[in-house]
C-alpha positions as CSV (number, residue, x, y, z in Angstrom):
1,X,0.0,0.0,0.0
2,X,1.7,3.3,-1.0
3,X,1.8,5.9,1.7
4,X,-0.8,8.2,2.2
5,X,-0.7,11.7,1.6
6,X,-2.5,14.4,3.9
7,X,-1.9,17.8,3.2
8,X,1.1,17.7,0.8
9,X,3.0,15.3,3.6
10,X,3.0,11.5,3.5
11,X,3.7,8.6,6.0
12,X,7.3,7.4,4.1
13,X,9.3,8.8,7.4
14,X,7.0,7.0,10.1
15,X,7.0,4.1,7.6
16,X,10.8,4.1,7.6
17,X,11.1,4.3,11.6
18,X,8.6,1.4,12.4
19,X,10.7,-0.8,9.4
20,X,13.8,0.0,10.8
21,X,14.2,-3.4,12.7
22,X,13.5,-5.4,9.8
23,X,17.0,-3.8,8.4
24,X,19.1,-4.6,11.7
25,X,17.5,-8.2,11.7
26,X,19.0,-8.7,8.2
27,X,22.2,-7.4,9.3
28,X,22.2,-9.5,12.2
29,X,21.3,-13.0,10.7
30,X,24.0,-11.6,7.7
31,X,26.7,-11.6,10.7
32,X,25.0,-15.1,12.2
33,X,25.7,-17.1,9.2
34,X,28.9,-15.3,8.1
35,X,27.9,-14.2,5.0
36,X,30.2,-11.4,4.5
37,X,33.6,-13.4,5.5
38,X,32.7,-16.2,3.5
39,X,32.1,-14.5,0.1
40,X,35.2,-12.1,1.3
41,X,36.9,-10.9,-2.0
42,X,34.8,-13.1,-4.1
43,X,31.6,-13.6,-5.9
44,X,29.6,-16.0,-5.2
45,X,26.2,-16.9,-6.7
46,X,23.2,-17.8,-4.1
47,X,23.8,-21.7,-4.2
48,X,27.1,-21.2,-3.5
49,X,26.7,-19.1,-0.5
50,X,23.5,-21.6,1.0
51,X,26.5,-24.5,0.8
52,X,29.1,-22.7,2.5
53,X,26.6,-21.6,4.9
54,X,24.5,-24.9,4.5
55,X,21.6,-23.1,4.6
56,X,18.8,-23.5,2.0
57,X,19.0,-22.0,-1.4
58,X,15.6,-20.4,-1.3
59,X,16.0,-18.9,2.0
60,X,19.6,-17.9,1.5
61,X,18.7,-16.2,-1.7
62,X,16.2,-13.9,0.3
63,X,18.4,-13.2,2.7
64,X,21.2,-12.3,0.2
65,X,18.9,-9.9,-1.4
66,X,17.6,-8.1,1.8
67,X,21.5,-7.5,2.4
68,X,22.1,-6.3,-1.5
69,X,18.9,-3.6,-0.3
70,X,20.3,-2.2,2.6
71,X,23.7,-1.8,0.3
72,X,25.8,-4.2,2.3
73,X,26.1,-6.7,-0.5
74,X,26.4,-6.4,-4.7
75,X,24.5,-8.2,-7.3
76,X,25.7,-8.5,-10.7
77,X,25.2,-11.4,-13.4
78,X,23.8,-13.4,-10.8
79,X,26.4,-13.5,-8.5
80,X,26.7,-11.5,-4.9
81,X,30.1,-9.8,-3.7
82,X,30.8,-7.4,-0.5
83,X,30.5,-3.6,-0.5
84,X,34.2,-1.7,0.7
85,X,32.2,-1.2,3.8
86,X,31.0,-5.1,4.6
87,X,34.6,-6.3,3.8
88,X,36.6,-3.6,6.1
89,X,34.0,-4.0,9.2
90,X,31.9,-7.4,8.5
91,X,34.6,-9.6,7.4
92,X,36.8,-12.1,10.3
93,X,40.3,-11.4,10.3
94,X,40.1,-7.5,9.5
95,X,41.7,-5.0,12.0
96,X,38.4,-3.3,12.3
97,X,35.4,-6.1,12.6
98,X,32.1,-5.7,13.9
99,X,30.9,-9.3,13.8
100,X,30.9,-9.2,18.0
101,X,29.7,-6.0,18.2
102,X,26.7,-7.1,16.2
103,X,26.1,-10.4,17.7
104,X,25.8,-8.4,21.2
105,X,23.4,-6.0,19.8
106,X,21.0,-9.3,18.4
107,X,21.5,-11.8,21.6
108,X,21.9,-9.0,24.2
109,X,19.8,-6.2,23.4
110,X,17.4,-7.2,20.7
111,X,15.4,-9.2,22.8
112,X,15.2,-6.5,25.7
113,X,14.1,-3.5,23.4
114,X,10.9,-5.7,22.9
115,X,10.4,-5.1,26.6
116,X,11.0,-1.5,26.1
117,X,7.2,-0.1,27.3
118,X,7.6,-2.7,30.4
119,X,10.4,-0.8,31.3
120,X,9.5,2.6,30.8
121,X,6.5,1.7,32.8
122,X,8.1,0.8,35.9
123,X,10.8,3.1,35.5
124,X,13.1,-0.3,36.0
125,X,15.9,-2.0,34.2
126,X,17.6,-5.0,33.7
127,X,15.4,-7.0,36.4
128,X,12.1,-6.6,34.4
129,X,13.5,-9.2,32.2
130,X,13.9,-11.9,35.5
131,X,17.7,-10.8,35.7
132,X,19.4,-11.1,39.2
133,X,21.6,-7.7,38.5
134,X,22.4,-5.0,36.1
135,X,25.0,-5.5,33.0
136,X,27.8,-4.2,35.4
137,X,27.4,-6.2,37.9
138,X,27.4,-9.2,35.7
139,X,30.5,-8.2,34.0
140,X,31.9,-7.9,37.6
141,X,31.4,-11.6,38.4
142,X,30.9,-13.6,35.1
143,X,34.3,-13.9,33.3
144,X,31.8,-15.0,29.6
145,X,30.1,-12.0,30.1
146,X,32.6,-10.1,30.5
147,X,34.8,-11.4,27.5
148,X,31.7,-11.2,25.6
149,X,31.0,-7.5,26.4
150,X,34.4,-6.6,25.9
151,X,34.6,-8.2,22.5
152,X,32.0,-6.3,21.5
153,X,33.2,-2.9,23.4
154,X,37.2,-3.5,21.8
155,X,35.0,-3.8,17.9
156,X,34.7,-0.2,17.8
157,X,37.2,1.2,20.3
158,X,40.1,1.0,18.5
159,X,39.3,4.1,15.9
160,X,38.5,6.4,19.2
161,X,41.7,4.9,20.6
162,X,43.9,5.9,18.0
163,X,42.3,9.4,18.2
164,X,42.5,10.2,21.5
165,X,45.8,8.7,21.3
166,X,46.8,11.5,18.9
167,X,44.7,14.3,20.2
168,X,45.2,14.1,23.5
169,X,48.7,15.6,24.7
170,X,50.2,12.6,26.8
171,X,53.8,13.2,26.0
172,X,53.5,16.1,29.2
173,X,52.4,12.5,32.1
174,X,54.2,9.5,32.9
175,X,51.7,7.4,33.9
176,X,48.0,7.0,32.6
177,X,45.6,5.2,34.8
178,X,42.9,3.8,32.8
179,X,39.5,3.2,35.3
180,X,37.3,1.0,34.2
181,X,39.7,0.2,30.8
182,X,37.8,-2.8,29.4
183,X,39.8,-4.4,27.0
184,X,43.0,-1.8,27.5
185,X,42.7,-0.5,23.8
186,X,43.2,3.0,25.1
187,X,46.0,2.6,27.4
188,X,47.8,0.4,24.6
189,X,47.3,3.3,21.8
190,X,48.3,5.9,23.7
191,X,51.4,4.0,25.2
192,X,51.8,2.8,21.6
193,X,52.2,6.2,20.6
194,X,54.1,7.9,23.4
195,X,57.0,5.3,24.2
196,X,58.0,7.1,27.5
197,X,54.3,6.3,28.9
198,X,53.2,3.5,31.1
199,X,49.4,2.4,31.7
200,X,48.0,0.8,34.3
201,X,44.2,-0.8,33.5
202,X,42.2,-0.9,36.7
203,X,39.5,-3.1,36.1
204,X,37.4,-6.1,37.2
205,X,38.9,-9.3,37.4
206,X,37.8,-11.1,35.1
207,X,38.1,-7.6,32.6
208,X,41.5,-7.5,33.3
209,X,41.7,-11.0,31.8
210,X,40.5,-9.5,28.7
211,X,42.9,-6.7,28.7
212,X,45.7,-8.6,29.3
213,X,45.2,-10.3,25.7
214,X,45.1,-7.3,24.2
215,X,48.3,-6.2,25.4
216,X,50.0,-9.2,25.1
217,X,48.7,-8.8,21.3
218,X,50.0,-5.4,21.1
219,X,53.2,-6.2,22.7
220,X,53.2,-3.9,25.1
221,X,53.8,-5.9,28.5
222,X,56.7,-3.9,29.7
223,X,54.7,-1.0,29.8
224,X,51.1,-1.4,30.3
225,X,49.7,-3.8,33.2
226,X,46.7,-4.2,34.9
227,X,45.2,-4.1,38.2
228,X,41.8,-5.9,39.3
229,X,39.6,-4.2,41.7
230,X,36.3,-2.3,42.1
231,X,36.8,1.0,41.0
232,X,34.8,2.7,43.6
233,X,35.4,0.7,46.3
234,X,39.3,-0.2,46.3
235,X,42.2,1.8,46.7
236,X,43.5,3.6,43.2
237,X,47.2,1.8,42.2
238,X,50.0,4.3,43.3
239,X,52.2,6.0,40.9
240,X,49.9,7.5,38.1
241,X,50.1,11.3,37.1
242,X,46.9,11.1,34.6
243,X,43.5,9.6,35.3
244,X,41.6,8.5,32.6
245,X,37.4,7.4,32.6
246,X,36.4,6.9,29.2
247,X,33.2,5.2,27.9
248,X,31.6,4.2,31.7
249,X,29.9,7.0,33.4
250,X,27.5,6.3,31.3
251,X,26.9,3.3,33.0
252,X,26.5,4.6,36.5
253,X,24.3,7.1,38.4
254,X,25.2,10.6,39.3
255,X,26.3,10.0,42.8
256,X,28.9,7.3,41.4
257,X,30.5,9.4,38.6
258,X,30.8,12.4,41.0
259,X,32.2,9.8,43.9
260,X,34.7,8.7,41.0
261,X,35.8,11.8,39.9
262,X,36.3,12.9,43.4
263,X,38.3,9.9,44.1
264,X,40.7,10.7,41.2
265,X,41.0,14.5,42.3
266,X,41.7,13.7,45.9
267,X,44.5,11.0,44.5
268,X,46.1,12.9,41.8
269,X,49.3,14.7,42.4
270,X,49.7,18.9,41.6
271,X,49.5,19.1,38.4
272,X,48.1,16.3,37.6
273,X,45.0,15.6,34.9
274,X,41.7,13.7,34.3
275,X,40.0,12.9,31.0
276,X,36.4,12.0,31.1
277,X,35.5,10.7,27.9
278,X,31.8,9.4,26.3
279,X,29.3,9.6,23.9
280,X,27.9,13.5,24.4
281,X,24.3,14.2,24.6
282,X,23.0,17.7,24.5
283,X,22.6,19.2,27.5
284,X,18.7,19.2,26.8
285,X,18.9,15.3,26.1
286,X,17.0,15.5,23.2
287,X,20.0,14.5,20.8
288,X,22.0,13.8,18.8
289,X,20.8,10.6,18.1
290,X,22.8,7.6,19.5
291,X,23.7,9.7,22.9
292,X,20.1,9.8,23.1
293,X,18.9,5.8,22.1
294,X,21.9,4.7,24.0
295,X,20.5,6.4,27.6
296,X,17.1,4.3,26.8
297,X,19.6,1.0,26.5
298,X,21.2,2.0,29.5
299,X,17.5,2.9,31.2
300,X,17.2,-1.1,30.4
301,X,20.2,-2.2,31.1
302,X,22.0,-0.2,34.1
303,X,20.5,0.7,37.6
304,X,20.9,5.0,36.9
305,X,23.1,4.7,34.0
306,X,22.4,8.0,31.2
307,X,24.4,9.3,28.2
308,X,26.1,12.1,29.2
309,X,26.6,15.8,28.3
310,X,29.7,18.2,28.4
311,X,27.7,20.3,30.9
312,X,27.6,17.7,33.8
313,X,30.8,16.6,33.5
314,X,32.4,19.9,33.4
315,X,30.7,20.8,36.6
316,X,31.4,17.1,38.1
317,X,35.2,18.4,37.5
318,X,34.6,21.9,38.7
319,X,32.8,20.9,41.8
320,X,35.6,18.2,42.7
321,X,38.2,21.4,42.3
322,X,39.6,20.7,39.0
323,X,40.5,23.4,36.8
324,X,41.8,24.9,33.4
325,X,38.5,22.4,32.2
326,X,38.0,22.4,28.7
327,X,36.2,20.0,25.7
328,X,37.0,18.3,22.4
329,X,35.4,16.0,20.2
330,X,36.6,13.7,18.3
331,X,35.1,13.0,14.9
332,X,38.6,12.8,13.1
333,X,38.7,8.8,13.1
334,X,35.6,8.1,15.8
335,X,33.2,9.3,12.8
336,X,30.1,11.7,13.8
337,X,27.3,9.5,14.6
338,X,28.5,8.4,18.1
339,X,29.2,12.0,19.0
340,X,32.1,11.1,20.8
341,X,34.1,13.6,22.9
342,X,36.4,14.6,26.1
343,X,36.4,17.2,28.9
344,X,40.1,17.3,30.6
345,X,40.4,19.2,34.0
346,X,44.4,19.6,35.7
347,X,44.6,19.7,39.5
């Protein structure tokens, strides 16, 4: 049925919003059944892709074109191939894959956005869907959830990494502490980048796990180590000149990032610096766009989590005594649509 016009307007927009899941489903069962790695550089015609996927040929054939309509696969002379975009992000093996990323979004979150209304009803989270805790605390405890969430966490850290690596003066400190560093991309880039810098990850147990593979990966044990605890219950590890908290205040309520950032004030020397970094929402939380879905996730998800904007963290550093405070995004390598950005404050 075509959309229906009312006044000069029609419905194509609401149409497009309410469809919008059928496109991330297709995605989603395209990652499943490795679709994009095992066409890779190739072309492969429909049959071929059912056998390597042993999948039907009818049903492989629709999905093949839903993928060729949202413009992550080709079709020419009855054969499919990858877009440039599928094979740098979609493919195993490449530096930058998204398979994990996506197979969190379709077993972790997919499921709980159907329970979306429940949870804006009861103002709740996680435990409207029978869980015992919220994603943190399960990451805290559970060393398959935790791998799993930081698989999915490292899929699209690395680009901000590098960034922040480059943008971000670190030459001027001697020793980062990473809070809550997840898989230790951070401290490896920006060690990576400034060889007279060492990194300490301060993490969960079984997160430090994690990050210990990637810095064994990046060869970079001599310099960067880790150091299992609860961030806002233990003791900081001694030594560090430079604090950074990047991509989990999002994940906890106000009282906890102001009881973090006062922690790192009160341990940092004179002279020393903090970098807060996340995905910015407006200060009116009406946008952009993925600051804004992402604090419904964490709504789900977290017990007081939000996206969060420049404003409150610049006062969360003012009000802890911080100063010379200022802001930067980063959009150079991170891209635009996560909004991504950092406020710095010195002691």
């Amino acid at each position: 049925m075509p959309p229906r016009k009312v006044g000069g307007l029609n419905s194509d927009k609401i149409i497009e919003i309410a469809t919008a899941f059928h496109l991330s489903k297709i995605l989603f069962v395209g990652v499943e059944f490795d679709v994009f790695s095992l066409i890779g550089k190739g072309k492969l015609t429909p049959a071929e892709v059912a056998g390597k996927c042993y999948l039907p040929v009818r049903s492989a054939t629709r999905l093949l074109n839903g993928l060729t309509a949202i413009n992550l696969l080709k079709y020419k002379n009855g054969k499919y191939f990858n877009t440039p975009v599928s094979l740098a992000y979609l493919v195993k093996g490449k530096p930058d894959y998204l398979g994990g990323l996506m197979r969190a979004y379709d077993k972790i979150l997919y499921d709980r956005w159907g329970e979306l209304g429940e949870a804006i009803k009861k103002d709740s989270y996680g435990r409207v869907f029978g869980e015992k805790g919220d994603t943190i605390g399960n990451i805290s405890i559970d060393p398959e959830i935790a791998k799993a969430a930081m698989a999915a966490q490292h899929a699209y850290s690395v680009k901000p990494a590098e960034e922040l690596a480059s943008s971000f003066n670190f030459s001027k400190y001697k020793h980062l502490l990473d809070l809550g560093g997840g898989s230790g991309i951070i401290s490896v880039m920006a060690a990576k980048k400034h060889p007279k810098l060492k990194a300490t990850i301060f993490d969960f147990p079984p997160v430090c796990k994690v990050a210990e593979g990637t810095i064994a990966n990046y060869k970079m044990n001599s310099r960067v180590k880790t150091h299992p605890g609860n961030i806002l219950k233990d003791p900081f590890p001694q030594g560090a000149d430079l604090i950074l908290i990047s991509g989990i205040l999002d994940g906890y309520n106000e009282e906890n990032c102001r009881k973090m950032v006062n922690k790192a004030y009160d341990y940092l020397p004179k002279g020393g610096a903090i970098i807060l970094k996340e995905s910015i929402v407006k200060d009116d939380r009406t946008g952009p766009l993925f600051p804004v879905l992402f604090s419904i996730a964490l709504m789900i998800e977290t017990e007081g989590g939000d996206s969060r904007s420049r404003g409150e963290m610049t006062k969360w550093l003012k009000d802890a005594g911080f100063k010379n405070i200022s802001f930067k995004t980063m959009t150079k390598l991170s891209g635009k649509f996560r909004n991504l950005g950092y406020v710095t404050g010195v002691k």
